[in-house]
ROBA-67268 format. One record per residue (C-alpha): chain; residue number from 1; z, y, x. Coordinates in nm, 2 decimals. Layout:
residues N
<node marlum="A" dovex="NUM" up="Z" north="Y" east="X"/>
...
This chain:
residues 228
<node marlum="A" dovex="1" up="0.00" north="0.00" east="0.00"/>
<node marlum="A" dovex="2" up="-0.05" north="0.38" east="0.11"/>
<node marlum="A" dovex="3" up="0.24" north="0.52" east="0.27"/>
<node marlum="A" dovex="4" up="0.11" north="0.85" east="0.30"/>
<node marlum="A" dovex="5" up="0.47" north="1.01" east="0.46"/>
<node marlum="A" dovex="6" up="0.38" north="0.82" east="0.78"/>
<node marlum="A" dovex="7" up="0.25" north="0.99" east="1.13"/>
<node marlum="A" dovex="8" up="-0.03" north="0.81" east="1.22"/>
<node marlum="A" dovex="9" up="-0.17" north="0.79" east="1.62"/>
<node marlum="A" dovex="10" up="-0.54" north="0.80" east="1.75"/>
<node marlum="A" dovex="11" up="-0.62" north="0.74" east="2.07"/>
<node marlum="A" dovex="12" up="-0.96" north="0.87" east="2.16"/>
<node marlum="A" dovex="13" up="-1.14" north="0.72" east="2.44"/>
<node marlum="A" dovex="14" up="-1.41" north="0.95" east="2.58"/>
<node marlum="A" dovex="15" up="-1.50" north="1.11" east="2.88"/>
<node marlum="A" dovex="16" up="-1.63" north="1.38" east="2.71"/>
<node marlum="A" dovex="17" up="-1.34" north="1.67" east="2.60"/>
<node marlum="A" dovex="18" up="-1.54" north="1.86" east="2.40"/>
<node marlum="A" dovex="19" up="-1.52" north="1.55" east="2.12"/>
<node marlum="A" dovex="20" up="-1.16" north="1.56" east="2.10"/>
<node marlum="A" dovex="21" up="-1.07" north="1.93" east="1.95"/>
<node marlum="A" dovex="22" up="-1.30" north="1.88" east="1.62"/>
<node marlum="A" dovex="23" up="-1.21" north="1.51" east="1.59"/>
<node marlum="A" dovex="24" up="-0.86" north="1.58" east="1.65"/>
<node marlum="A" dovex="25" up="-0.83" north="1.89" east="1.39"/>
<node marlum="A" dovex="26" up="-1.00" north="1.69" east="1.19"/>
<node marlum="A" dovex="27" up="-0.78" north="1.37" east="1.20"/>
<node marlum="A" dovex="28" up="-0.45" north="1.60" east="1.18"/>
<node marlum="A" dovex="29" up="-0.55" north="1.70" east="0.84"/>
<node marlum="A" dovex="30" up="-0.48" north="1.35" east="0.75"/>
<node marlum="A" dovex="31" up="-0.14" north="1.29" east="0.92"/>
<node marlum="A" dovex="32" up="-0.31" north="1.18" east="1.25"/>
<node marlum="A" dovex="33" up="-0.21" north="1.27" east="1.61"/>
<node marlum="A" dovex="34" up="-0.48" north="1.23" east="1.84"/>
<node marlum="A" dovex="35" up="-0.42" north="1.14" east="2.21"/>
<node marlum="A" dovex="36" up="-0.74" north="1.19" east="2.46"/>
<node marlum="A" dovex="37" up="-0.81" north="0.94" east="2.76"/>
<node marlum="A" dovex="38" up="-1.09" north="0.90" east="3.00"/>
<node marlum="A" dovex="39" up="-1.30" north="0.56" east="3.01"/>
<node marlum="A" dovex="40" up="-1.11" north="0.44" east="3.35"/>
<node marlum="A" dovex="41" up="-0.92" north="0.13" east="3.29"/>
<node marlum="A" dovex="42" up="-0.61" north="0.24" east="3.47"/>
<node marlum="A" dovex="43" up="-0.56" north="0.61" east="3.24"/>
<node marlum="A" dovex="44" up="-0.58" north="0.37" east="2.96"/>
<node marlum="A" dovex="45" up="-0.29" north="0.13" east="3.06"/>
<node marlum="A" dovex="46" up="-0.07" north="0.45" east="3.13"/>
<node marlum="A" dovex="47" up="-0.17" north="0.60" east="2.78"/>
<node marlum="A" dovex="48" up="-0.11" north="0.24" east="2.58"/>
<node marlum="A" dovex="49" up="0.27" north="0.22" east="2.80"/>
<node marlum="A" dovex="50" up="0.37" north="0.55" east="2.65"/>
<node marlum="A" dovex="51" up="0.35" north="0.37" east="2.29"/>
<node marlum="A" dovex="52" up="0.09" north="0.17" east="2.10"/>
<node marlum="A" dovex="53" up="-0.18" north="0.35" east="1.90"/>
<node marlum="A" dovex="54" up="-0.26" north="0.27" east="1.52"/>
<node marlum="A" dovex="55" up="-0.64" north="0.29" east="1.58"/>
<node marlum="A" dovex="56" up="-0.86" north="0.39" east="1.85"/>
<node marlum="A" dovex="57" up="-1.17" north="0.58" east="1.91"/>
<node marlum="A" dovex="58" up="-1.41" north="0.43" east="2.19"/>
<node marlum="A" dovex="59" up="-1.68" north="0.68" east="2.27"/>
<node marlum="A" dovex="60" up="-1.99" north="0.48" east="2.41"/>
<node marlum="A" dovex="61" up="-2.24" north="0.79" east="2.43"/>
<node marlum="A" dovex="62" up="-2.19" north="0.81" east="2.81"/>
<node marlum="A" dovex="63" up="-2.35" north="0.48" east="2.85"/>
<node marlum="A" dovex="64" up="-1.98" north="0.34" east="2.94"/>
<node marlum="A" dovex="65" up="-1.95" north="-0.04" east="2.89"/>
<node marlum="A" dovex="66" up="-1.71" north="-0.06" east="2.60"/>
<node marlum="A" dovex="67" up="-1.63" north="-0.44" east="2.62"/>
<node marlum="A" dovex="68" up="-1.36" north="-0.40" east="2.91"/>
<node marlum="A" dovex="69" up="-1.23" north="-0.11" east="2.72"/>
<node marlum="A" dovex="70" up="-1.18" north="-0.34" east="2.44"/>
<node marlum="A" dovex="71" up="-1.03" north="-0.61" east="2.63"/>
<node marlum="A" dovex="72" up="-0.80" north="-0.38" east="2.81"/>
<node marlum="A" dovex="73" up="-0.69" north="-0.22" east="2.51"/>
<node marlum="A" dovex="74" up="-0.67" north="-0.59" east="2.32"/>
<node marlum="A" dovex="75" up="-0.46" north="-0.73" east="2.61"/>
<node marlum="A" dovex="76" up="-0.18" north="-0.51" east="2.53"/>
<node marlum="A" dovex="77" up="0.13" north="-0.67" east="2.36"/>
<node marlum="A" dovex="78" up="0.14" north="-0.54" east="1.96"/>
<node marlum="A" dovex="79" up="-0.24" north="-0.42" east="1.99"/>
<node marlum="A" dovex="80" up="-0.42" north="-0.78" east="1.95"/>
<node marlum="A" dovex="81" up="-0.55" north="-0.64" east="1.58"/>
<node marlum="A" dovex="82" up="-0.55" north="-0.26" east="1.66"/>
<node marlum="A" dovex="83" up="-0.81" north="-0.13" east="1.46"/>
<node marlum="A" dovex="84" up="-1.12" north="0.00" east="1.70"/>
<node marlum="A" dovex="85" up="-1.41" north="0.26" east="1.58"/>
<node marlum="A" dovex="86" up="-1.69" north="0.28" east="1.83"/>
<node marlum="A" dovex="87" up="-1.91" north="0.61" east="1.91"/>
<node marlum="A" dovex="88" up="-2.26" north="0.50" east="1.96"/>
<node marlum="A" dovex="89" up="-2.62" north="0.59" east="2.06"/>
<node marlum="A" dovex="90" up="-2.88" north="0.47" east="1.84"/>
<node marlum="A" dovex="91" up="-3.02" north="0.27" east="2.14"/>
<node marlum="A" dovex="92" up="-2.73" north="0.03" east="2.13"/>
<node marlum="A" dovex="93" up="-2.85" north="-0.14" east="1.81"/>
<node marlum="A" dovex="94" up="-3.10" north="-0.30" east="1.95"/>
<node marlum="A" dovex="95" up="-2.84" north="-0.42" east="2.24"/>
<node marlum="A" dovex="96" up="-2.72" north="-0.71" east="2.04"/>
<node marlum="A" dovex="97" up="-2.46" north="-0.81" east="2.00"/>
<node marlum="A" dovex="98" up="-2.22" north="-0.54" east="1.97"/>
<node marlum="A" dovex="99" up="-1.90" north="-0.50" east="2.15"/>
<node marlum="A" dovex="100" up="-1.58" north="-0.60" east="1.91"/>
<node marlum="A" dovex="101" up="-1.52" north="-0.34" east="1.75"/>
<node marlum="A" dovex="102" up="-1.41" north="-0.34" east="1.35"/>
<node marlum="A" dovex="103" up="-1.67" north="-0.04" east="1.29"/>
<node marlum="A" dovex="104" up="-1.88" north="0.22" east="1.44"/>
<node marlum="A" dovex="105" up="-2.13" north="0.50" east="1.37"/>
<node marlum="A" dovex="106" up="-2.38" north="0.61" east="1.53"/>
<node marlum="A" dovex="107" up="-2.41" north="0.95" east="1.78"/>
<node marlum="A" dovex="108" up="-2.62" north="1.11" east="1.54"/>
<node marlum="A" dovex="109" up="-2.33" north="1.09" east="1.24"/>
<node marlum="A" dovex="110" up="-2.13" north="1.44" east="1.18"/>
<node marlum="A" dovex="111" up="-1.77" north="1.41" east="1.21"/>
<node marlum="A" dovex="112" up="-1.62" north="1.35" east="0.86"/>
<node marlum="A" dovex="113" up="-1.81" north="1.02" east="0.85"/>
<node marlum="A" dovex="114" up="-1.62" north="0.90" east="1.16"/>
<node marlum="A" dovex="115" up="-1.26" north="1.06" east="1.06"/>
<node marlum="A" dovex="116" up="-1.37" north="0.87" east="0.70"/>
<node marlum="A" dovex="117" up="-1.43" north="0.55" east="0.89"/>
<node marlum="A" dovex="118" up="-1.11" north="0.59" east="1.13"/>
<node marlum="A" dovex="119" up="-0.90" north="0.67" east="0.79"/>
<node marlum="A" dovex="120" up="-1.04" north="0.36" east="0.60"/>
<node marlum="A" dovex="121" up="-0.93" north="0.08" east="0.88"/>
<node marlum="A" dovex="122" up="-0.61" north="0.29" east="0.92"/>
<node marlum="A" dovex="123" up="-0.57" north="0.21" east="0.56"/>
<node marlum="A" dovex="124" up="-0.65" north="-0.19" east="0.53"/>
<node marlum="A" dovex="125" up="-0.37" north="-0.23" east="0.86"/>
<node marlum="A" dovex="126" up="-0.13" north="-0.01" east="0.64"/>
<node marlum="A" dovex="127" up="0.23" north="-0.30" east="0.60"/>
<node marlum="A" dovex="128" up="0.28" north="-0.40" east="0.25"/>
<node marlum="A" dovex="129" up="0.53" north="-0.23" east="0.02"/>
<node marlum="A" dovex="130" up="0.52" north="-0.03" east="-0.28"/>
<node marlum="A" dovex="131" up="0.44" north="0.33" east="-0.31"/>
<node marlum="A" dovex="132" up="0.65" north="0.45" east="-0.02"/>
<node marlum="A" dovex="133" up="0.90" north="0.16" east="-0.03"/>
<node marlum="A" dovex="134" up="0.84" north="-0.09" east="0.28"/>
<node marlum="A" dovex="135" up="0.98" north="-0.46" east="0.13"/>
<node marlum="A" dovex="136" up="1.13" north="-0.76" east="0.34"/>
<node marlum="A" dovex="137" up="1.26" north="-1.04" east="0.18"/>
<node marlum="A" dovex="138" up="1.61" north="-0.86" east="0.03"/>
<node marlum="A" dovex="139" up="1.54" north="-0.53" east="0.28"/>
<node marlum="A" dovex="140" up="1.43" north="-0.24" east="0.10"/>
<node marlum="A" dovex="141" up="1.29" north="0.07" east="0.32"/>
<node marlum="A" dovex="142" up="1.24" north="0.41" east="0.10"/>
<node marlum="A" dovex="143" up="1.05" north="0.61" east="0.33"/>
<node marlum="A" dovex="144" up="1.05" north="0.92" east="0.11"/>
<node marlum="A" dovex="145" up="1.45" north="0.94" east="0.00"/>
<node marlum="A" dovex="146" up="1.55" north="0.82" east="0.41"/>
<node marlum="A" dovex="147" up="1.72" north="0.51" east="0.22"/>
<node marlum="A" dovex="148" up="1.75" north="0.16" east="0.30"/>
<node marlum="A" dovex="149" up="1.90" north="-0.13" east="0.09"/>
<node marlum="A" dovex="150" up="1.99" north="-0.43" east="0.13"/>
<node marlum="A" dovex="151" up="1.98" north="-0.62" east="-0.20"/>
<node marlum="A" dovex="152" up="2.15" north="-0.38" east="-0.43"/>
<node marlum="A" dovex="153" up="2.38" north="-0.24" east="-0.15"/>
<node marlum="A" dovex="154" up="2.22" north="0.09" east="0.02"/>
<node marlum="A" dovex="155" up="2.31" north="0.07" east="0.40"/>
<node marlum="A" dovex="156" up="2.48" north="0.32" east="0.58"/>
<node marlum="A" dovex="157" up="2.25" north="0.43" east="0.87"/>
<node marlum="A" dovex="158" up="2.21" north="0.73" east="1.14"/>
<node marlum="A" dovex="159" up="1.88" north="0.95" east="1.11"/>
<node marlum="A" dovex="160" up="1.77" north="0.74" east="1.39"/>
<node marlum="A" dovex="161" up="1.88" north="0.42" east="1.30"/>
<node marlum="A" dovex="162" up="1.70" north="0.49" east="1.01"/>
<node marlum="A" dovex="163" up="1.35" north="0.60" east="1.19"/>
<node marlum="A" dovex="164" up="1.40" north="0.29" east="1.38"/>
<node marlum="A" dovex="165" up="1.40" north="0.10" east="1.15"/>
<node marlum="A" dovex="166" up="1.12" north="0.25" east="0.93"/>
<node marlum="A" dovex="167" up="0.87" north="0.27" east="1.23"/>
<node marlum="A" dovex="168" up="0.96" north="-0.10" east="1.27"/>
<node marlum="A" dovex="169" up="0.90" north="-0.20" east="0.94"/>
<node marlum="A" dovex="170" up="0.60" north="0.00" east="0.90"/>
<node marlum="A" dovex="171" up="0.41" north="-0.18" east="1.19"/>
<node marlum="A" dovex="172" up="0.55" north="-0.51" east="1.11"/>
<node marlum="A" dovex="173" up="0.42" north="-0.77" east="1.40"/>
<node marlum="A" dovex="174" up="0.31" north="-0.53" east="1.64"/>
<node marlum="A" dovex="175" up="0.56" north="-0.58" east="1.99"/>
<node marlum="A" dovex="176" up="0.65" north="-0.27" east="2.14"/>
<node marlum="A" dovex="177" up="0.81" north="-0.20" east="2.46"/>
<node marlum="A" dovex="178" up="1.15" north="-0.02" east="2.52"/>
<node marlum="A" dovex="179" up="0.97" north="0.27" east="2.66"/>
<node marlum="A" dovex="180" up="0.75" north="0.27" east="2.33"/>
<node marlum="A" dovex="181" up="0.98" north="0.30" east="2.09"/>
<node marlum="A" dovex="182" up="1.17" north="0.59" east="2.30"/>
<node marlum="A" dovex="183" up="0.86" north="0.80" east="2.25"/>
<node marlum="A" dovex="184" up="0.73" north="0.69" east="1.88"/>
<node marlum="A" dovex="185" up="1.11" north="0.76" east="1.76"/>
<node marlum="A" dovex="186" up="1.31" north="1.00" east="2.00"/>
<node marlum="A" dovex="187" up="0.98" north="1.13" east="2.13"/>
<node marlum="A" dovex="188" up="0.83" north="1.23" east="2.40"/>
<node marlum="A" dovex="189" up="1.04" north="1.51" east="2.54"/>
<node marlum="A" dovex="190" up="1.38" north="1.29" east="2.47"/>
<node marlum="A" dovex="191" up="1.52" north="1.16" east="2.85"/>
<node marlum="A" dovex="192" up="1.71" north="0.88" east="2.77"/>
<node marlum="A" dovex="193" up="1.70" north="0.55" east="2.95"/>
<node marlum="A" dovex="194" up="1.56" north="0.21" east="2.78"/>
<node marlum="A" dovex="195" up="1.95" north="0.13" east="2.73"/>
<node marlum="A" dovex="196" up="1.97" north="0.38" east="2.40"/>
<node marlum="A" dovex="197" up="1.68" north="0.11" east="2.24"/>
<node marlum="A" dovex="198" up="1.90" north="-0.16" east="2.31"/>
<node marlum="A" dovex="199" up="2.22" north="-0.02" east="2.17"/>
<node marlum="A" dovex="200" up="2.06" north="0.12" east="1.83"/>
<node marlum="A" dovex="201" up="1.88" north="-0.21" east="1.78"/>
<node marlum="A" dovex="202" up="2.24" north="-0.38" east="1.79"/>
<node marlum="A" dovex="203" up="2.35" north="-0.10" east="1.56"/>
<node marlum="A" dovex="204" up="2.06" north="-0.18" east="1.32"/>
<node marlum="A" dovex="205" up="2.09" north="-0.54" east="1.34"/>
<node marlum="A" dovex="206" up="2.47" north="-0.55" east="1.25"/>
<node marlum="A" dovex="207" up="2.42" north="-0.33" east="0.97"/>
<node marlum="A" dovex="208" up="2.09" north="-0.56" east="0.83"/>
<node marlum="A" dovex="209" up="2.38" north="-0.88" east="0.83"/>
<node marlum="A" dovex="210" up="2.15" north="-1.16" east="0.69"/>
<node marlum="A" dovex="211" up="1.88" north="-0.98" east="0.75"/>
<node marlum="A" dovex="212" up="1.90" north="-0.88" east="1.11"/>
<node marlum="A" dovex="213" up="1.66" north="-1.17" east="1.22"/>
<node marlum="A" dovex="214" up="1.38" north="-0.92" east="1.10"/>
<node marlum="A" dovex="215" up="1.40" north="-0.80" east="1.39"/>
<node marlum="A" dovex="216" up="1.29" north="-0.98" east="1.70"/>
<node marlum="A" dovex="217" up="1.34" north="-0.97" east="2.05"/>
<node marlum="A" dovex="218" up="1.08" north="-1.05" east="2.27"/>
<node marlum="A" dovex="219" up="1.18" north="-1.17" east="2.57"/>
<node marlum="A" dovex="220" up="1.04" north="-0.91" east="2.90"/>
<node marlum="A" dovex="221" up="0.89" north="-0.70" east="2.69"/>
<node marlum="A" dovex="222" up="1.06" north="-0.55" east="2.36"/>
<node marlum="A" dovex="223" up="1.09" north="-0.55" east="1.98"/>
<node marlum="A" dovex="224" up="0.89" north="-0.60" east="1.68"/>
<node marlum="A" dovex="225" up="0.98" north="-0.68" east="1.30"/>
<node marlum="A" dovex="226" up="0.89" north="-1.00" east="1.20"/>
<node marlum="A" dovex="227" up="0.58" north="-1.13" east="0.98"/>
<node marlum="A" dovex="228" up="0.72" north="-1.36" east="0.80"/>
């Protein structure tokens, strides 16, 4: 279901800068932040450590080869499904086949058509729930109110336990590291070691009680909220 309160982030590969200011004002009219990153393999690893993106942008116009951007990017722990929109010249259609993307448009396409095609697959990987409520098993997330229930009993969480927990629940599956969650949900400018992850998520789980298994550690790398 649409959970339209949600911050949504882009990254944009591209070697070209002039791309990312109308894409990205674009996209922020929808409840997207955009990051930018060059085609070289190494920029994107540092870009994906800072935190997982919900969709990414890979601009092939340069003539880049986008199938080790793909892998790079699909190599990633949490980012096995992240949905990817390719950029392309109209000569690459008779390249077949295509790199693996989930969509694509052509050069020649005017920007609404690719923030339209970005917004769709943002939409299909959006977690179930109703409305703004996120549901698992007798865990009820109300992103709008900030409330969280378990059964009929409303828990009794911090603002950040809280946004830990929603950001959890609203990418259910997807790992991320320590240092991910630090910037998702403290943010960027917040200088705290990996430690303050650890201590909410045993904060969070104690207050979930029979639910606290929702959340999983994975072991050398970080948390997600189950699937099942």
């Amino acid at each position: 279901m649409l959970i339209a309160s949600l911050m949504y982030r882009v990254l944009i590969v591209t070697d070209d800068q002039r791309l990312a200011g109308p894409l990205g004002g674009a996209l922020a009219g929808a409840n997207v932040i955009c990051a930018v990153v060059g085609t070289d393999l190494e920029r994107i690893g540092e870009a994906l450590a800072k935190g997982g993106p919900d969709a990414v942008i890979l601009d092939g116009r340069s003539g880049a080869a986008l199938d080790p951007l793909v892998r790079t990017i699909r190599e990633q722990p949490g980012l096995e499904e992240v949905p990817m929109v390719g950029i392309l010249p109209q000569a690459a259609l008779s390249d077949l086949p295509l790199p693996a993307l989930d969509d694509f448009v052509l050069d020649s396409s005017p920007t609404p058509e690719l923030v339209a095609r970005v917004l769709s697959r943002l939409a299909k990987s959006r977690p179930p729930g109703s409305g703004n409520v996120v549901r698992a098993g007798a865990l009820e997330v109300d992103i709008d109110n900030y409330k969280a229930k378990l059964g009929r009993h409303t828990l009794d969480l911090t603002y950040k336990e809280f946004e830990l927990l929603r950001f959890l629940a609203t990418h259910r599956g997807r790992v991320f590291t320590r240092e991910a969650l630090l910037n998702r949900v403290w943010g960027y400018d917040y200088f705290g070691g990996a430690r303050t992850v650890d201590v909410h998520i045993r904060r969070l789980r104690a207050k979930l009680g029979s639910c606290q298994s929702l959340i999983e550690t994975v072991r050398s790398v970080g948390y997600r909220f189950s699937e099942d």
